[in-house]
PDB file as gemmi writes it, atoms N, CA and C in Angstrom:
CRYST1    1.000    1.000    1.000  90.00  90.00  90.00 P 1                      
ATOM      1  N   UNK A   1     -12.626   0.909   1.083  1.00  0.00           N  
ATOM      2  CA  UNK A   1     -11.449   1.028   0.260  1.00  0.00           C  
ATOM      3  C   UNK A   1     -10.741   2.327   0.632  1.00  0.00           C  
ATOM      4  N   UNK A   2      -9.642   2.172   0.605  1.00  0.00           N  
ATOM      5  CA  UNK A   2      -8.549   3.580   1.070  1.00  0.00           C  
ATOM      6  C   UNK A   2      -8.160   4.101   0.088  1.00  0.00           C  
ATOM      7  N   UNK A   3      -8.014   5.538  -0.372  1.00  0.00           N  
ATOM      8  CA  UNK A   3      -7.092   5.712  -1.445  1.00  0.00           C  
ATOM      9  C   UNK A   3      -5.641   6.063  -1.085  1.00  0.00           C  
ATOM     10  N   UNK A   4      -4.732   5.834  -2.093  1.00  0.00           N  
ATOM     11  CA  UNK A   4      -3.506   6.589  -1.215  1.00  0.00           C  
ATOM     12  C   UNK A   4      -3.206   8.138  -2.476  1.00  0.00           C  
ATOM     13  N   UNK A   5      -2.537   8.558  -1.279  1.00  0.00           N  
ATOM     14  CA  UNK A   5      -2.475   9.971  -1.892  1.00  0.00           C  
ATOM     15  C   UNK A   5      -1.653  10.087  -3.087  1.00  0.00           C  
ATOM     16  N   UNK A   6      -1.733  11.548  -4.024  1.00  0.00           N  
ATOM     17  CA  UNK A   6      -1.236  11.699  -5.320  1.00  0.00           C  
ATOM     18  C   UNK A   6       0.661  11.599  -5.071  1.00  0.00           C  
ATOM     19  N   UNK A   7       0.663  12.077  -3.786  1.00  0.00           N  
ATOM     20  CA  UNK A   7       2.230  12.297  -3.826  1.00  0.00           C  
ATOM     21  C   UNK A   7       2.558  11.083  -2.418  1.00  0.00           C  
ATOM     22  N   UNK A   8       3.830  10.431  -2.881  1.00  0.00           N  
ATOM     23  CA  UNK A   8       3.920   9.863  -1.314  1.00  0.00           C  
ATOM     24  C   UNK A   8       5.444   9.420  -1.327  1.00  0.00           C  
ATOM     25  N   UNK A   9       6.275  10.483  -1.104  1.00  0.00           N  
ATOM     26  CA  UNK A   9       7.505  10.694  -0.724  1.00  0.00           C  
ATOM     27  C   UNK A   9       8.059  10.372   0.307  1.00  0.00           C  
ATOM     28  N   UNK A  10       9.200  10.297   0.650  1.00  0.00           N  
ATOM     29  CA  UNK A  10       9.694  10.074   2.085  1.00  0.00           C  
ATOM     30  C   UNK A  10       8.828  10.880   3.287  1.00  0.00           C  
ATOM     31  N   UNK A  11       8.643  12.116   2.907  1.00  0.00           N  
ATOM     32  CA  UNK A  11       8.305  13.432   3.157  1.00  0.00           C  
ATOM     33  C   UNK A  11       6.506  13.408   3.697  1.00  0.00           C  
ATOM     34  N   UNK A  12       5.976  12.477   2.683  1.00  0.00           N  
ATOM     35  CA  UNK A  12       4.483  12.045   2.615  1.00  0.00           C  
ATOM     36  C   UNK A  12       4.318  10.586   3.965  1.00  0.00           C  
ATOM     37  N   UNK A  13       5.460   9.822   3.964  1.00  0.00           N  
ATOM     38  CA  UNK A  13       5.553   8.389   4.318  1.00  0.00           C  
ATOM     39  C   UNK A  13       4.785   8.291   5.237  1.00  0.00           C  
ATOM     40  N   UNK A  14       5.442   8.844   6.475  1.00  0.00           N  
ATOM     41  CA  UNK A  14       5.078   8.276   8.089  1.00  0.00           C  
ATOM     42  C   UNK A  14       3.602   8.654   8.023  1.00  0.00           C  
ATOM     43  N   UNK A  15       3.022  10.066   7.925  1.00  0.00           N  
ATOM     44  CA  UNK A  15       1.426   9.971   7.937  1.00  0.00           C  
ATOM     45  C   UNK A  15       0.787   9.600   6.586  1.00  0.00           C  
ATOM     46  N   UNK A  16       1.201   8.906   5.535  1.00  0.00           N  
ATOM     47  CA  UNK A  16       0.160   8.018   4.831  1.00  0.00           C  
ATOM     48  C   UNK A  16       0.176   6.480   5.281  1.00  0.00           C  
ATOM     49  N   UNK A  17       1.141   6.148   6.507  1.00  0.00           N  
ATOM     50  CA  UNK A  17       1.440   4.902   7.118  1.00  0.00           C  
ATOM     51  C   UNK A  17       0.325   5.091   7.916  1.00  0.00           C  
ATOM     52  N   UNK A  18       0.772   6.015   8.779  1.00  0.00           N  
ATOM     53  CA  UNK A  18      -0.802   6.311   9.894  1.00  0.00           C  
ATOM     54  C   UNK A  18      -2.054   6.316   9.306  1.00  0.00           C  
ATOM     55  N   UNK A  19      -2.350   7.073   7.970  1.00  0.00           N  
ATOM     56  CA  UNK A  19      -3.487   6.538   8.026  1.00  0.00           C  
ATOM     57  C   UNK A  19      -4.197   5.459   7.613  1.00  0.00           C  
ATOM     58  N   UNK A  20      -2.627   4.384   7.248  1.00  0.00           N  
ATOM     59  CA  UNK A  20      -3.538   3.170   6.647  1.00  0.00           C  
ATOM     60  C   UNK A  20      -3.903   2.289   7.960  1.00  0.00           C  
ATOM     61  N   UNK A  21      -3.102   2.563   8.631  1.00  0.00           N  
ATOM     62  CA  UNK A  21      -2.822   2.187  10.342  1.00  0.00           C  
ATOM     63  C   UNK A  21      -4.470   2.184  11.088  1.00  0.00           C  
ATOM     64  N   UNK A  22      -4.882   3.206  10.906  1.00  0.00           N  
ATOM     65  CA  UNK A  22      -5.981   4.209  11.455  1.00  0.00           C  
ATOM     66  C   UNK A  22      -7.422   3.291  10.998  1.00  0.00           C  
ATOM     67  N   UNK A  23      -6.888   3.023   9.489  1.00  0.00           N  
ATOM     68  CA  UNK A  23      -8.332   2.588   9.063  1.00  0.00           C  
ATOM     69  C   UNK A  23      -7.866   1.311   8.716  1.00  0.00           C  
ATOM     70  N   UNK A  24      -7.068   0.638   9.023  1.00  0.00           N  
ATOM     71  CA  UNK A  24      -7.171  -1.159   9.479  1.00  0.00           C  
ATOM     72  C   UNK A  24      -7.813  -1.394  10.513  1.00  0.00           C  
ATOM     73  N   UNK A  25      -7.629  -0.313  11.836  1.00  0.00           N  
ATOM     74  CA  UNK A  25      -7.978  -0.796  13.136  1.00  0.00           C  
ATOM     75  C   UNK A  25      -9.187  -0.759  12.646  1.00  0.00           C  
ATOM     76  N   UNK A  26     -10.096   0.118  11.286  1.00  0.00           N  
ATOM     77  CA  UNK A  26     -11.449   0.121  11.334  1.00  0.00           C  
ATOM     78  C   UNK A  26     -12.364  -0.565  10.747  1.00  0.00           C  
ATOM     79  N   UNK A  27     -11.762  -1.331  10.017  1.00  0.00           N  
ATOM     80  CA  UNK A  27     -11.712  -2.068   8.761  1.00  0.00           C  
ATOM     81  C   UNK A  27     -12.362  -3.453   9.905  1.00  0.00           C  
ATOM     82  N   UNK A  28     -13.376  -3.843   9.291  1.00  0.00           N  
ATOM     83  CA  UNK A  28     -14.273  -4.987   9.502  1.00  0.00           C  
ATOM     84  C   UNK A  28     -14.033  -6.308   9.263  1.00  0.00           C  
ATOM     85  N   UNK A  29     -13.624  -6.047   7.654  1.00  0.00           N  
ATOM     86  CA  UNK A  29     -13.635  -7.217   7.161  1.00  0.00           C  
ATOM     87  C   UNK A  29     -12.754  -7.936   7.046  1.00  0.00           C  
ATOM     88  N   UNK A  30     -11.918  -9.017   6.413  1.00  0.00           N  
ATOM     89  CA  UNK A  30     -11.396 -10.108   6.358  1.00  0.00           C  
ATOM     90  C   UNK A  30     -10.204  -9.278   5.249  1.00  0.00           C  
ATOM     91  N   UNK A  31     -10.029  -8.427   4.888  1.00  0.00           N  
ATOM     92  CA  UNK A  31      -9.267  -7.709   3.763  1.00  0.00           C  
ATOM     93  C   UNK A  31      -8.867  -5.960   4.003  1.00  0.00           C  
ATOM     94  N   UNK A  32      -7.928  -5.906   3.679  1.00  0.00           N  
ATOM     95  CA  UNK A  32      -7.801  -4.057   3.713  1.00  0.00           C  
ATOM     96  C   UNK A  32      -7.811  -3.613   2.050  1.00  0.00           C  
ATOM     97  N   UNK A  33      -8.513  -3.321   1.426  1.00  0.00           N  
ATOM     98  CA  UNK A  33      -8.160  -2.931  -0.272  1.00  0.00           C  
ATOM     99  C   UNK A  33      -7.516  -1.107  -0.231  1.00  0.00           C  
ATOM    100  N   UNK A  34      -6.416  -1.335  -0.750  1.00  0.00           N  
ATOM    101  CA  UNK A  34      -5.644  -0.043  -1.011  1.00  0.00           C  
ATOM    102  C   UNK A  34      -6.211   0.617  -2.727  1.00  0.00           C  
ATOM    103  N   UNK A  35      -6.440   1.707  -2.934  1.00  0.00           N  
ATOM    104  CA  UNK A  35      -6.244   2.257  -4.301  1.00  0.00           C  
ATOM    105  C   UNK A  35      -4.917   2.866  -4.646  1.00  0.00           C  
ATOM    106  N   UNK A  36      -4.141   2.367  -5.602  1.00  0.00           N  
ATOM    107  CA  UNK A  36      -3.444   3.187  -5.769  1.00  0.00           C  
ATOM    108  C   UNK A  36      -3.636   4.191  -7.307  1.00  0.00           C  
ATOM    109  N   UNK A  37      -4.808   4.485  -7.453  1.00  0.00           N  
ATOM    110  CA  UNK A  37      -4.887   4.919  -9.044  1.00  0.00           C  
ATOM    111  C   UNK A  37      -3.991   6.641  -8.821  1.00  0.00           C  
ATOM    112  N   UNK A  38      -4.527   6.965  -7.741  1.00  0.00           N  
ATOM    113  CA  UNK A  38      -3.624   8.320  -7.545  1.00  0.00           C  
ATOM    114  C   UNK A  38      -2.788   8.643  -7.278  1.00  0.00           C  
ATOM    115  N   UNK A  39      -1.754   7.626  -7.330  1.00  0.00           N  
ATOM    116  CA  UNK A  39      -0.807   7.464  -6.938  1.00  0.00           C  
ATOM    117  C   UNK A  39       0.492   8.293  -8.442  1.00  0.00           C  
ATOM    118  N   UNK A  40       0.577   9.135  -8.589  1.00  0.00           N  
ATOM    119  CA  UNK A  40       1.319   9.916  -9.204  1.00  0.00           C  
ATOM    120  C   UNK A  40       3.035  10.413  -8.718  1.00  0.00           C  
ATOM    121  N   UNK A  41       3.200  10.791  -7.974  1.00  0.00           N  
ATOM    122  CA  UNK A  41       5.175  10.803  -7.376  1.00  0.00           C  
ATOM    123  C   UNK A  41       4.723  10.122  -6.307  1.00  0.00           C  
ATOM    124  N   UNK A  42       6.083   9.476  -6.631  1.00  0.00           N  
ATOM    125  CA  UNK A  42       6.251   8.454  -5.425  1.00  0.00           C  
ATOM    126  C   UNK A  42       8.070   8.610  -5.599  1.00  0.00           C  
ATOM    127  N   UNK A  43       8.474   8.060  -4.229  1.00  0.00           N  
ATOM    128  CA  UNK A  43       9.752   7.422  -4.506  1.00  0.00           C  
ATOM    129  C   UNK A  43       9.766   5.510  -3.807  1.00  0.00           C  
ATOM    130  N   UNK A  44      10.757   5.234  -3.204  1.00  0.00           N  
ATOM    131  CA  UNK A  44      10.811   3.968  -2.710  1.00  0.00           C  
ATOM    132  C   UNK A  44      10.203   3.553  -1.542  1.00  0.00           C  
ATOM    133  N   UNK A  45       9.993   4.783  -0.528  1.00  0.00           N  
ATOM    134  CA  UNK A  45       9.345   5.037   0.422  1.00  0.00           C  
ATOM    135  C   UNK A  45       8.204   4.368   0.738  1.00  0.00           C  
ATOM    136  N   UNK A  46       7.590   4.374  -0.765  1.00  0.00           N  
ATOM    137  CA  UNK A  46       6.112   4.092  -0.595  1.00  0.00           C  
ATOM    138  C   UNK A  46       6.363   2.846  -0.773  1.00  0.00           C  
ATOM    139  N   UNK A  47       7.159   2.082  -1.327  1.00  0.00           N  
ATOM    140  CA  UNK A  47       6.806   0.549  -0.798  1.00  0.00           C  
ATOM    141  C   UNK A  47       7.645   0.134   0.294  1.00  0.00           C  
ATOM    142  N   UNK A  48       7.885   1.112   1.116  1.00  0.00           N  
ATOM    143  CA  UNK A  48       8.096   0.655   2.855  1.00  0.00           C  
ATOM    144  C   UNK A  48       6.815   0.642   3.467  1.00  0.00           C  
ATOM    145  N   UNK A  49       6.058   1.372   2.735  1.00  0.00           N  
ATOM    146  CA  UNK A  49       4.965   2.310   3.670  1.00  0.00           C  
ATOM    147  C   UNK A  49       4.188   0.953   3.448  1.00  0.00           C  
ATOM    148  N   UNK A  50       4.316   0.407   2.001  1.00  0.00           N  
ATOM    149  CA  UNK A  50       2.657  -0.537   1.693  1.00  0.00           C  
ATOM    150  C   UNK A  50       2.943  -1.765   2.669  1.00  0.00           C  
ATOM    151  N   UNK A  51       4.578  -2.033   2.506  1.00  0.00           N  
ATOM    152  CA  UNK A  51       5.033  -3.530   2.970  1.00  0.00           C  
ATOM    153  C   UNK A  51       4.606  -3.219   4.434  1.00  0.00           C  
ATOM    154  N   UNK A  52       4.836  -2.575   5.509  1.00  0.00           N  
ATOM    155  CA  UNK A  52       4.600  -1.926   6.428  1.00  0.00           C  
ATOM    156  C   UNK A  52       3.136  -2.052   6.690  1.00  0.00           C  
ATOM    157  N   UNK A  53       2.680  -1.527   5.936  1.00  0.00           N  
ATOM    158  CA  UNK A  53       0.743  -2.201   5.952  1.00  0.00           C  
ATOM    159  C   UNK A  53       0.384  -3.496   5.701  1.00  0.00           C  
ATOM    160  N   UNK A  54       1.433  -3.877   4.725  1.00  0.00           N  
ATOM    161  CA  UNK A  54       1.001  -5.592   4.555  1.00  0.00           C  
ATOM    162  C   UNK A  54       1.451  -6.485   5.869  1.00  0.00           C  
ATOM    163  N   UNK A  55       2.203  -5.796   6.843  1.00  0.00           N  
ATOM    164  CA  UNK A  55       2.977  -6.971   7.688  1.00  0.00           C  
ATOM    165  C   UNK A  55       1.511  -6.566   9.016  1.00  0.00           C  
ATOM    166  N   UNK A  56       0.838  -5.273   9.185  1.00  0.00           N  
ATOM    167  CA  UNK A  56      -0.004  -4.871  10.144  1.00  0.00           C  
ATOM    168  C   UNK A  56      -1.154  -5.942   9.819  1.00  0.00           C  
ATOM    169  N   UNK A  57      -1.506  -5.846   8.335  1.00  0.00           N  
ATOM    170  CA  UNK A  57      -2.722  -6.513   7.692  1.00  0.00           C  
ATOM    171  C   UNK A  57      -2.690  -8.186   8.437  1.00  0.00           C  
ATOM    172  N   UNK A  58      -1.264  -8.441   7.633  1.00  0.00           N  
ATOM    173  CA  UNK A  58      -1.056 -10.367   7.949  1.00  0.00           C  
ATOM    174  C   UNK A  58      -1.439 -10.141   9.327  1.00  0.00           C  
ATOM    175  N   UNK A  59      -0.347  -9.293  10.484  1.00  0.00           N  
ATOM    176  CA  UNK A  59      -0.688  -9.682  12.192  1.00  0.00           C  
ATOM    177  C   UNK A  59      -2.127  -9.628  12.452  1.00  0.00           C  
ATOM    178  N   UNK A  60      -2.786  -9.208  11.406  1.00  0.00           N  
ATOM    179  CA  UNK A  60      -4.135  -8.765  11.860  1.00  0.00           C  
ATOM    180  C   UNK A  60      -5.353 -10.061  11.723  1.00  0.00           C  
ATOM    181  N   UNK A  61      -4.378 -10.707  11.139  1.00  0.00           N  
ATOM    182  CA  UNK A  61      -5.636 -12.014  10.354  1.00  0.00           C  
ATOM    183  C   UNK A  61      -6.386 -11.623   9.219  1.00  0.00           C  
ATOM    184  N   UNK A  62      -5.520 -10.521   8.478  1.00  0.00           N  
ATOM    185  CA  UNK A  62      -6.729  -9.861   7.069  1.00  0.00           C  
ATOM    186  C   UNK A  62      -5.488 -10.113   5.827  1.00  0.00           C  
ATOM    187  N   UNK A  63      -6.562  -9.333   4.936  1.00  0.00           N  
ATOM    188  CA  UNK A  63      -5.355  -9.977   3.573  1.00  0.00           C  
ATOM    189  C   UNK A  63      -5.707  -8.593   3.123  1.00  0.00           C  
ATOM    190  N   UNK A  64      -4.050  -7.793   2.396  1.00  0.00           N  
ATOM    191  CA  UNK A  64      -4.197  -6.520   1.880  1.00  0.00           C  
ATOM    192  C   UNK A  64      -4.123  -6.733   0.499  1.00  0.00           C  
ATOM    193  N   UNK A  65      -5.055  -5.874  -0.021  1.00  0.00           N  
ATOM    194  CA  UNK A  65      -5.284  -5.997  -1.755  1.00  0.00           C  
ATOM    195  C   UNK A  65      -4.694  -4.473  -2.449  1.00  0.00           C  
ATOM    196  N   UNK A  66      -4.496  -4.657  -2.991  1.00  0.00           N  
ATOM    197  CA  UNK A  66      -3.746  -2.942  -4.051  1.00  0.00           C  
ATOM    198  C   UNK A  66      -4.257  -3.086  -5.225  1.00  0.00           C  
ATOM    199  N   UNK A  67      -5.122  -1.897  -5.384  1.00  0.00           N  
ATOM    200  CA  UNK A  67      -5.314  -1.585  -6.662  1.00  0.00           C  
ATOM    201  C   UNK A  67      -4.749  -1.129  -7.288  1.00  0.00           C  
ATOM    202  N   UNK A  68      -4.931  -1.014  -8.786  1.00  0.00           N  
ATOM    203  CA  UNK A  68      -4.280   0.030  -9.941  1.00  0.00           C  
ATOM    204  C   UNK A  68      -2.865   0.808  -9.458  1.00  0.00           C  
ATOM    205  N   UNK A  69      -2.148  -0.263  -8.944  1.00  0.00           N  
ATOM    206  CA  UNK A  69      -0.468  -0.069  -9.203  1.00  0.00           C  
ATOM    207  C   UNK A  69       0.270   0.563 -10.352  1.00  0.00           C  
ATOM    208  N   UNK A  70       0.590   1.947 -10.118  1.00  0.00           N  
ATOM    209  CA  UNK A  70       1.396   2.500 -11.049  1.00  0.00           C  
ATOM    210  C   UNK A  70       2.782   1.392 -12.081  1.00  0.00           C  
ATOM    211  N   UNK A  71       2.415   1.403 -12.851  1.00  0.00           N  
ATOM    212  CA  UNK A  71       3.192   0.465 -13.717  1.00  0.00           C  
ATOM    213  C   UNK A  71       4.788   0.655 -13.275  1.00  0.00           C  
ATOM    214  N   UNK A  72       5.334   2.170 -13.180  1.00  0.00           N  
ATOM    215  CA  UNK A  72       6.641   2.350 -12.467  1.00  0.00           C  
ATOM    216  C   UNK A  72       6.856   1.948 -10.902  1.00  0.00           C  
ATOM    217  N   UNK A  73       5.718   1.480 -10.211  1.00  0.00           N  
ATOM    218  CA  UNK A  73       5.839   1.450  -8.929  1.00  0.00           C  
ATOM    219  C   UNK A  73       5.920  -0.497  -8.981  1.00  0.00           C  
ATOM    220  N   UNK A  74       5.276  -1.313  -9.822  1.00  0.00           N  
ATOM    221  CA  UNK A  74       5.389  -2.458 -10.073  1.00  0.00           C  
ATOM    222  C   UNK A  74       6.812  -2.971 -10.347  1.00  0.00           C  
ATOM    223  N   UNK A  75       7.380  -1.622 -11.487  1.00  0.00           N  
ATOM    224  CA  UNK A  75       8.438  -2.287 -12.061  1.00  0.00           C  
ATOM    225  C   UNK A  75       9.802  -1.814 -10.708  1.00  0.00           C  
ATOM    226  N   UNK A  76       9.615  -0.859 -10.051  1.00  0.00           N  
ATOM    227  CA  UNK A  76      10.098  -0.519  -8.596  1.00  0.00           C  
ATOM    228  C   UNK A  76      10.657  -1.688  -7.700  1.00  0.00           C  
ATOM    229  N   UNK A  77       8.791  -2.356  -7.314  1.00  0.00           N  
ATOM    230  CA  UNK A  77       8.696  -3.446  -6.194  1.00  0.00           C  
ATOM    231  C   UNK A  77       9.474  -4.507  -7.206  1.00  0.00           C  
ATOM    232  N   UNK A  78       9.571  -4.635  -8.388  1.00  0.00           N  
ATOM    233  CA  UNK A  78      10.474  -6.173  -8.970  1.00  0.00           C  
ATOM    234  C   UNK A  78      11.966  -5.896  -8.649  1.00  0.00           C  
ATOM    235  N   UNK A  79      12.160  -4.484  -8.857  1.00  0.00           N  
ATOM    236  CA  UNK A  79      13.807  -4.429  -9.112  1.00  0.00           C  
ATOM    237  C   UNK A  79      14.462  -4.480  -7.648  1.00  0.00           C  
ATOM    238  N   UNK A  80      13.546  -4.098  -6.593  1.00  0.00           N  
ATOM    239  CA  UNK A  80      13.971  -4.314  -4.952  1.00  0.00           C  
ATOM    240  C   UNK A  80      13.469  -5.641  -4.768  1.00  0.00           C  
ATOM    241  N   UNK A  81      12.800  -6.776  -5.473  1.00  0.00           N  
ATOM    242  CA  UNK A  81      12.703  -8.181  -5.457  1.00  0.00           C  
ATOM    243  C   UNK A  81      11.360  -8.026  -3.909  1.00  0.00           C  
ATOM    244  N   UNK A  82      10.765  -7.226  -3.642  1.00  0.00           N  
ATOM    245  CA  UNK A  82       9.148  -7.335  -3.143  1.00  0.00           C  
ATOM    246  C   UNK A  82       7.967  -7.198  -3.683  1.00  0.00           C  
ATOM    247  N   UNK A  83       7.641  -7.601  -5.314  1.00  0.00           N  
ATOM    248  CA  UNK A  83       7.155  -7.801  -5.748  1.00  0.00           C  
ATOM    249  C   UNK A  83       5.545  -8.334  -5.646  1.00  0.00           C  
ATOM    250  N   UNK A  84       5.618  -9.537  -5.187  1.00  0.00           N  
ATOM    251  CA  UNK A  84       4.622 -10.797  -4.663  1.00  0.00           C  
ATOM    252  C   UNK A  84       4.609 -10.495  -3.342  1.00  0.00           C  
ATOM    253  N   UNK A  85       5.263  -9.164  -2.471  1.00  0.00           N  
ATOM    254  CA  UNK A  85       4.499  -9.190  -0.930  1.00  0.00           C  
ATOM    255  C   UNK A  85       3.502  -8.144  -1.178  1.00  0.00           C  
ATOM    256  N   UNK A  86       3.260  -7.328  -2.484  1.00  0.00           N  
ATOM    257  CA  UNK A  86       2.358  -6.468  -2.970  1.00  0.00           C  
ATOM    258  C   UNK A  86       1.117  -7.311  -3.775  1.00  0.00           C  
ATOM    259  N   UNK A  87       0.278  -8.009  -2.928  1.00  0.00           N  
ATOM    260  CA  UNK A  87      -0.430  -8.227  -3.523  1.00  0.00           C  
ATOM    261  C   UNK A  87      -1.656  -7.775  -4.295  1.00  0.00           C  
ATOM    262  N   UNK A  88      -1.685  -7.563  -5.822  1.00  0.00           N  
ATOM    263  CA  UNK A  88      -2.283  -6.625  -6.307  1.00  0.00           C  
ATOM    264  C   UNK A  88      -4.057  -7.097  -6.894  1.00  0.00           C  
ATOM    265  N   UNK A  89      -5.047  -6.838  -6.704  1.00  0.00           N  
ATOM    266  CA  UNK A  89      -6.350  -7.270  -7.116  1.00  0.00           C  
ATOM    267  C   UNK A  89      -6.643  -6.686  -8.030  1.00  0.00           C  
ATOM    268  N   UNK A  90      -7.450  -7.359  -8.535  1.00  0.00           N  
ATOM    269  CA  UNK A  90      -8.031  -7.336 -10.047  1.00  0.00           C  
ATOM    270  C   UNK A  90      -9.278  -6.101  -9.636  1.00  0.00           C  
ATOM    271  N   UNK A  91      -9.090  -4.492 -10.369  1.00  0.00           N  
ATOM    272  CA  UNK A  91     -10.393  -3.958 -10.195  1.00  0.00           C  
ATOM    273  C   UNK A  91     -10.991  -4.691 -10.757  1.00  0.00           C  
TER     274      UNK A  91                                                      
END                                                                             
């Protein structure tokens, strides 16, 4: 499981992309699971960054899971209508 970091700004983007990048290539299994419980500032960025991991995940033949989605980052991905490409798992 990955966590993503407390802050993930434009500023944060490109290397919290890399390292989800980093540890897909390492990632074994059939799934990539993201945490987002620490996920505290964010702007829109970060759901370039996740969608961006979800499109690496699909080419990959794996399925990406997100945890504990900041309730403002949910209501974010609805109002830009990418919602359902964040697929979120049940801790």
């Amino acid at each position: 499981m990955l966590l993503l970091p407390a802050t993930v700004t434009v500023h944060e983007a490109n290397d919290t992309l890399q390292m989800l990048t980093q540890a897909l290539r390492r990632e074994a299994g059939a799934r990539l699971v993201v945490d987002a419980s620490a996920l505290a500032q964010f702007d829109s960025s970060v759901l370039a960054v996740l969608l961006e991991c979800a499109r690496q995940v699909k080419a990959a033949g794996k399925r990406l899971e997100v945890l504990h989605l900041p309730v403002k980052l949910r209501a974010l991905a609805a109002l830009y209508g990418v919602a359902e490409l964040l697929p979120e798992a049940v801790a």
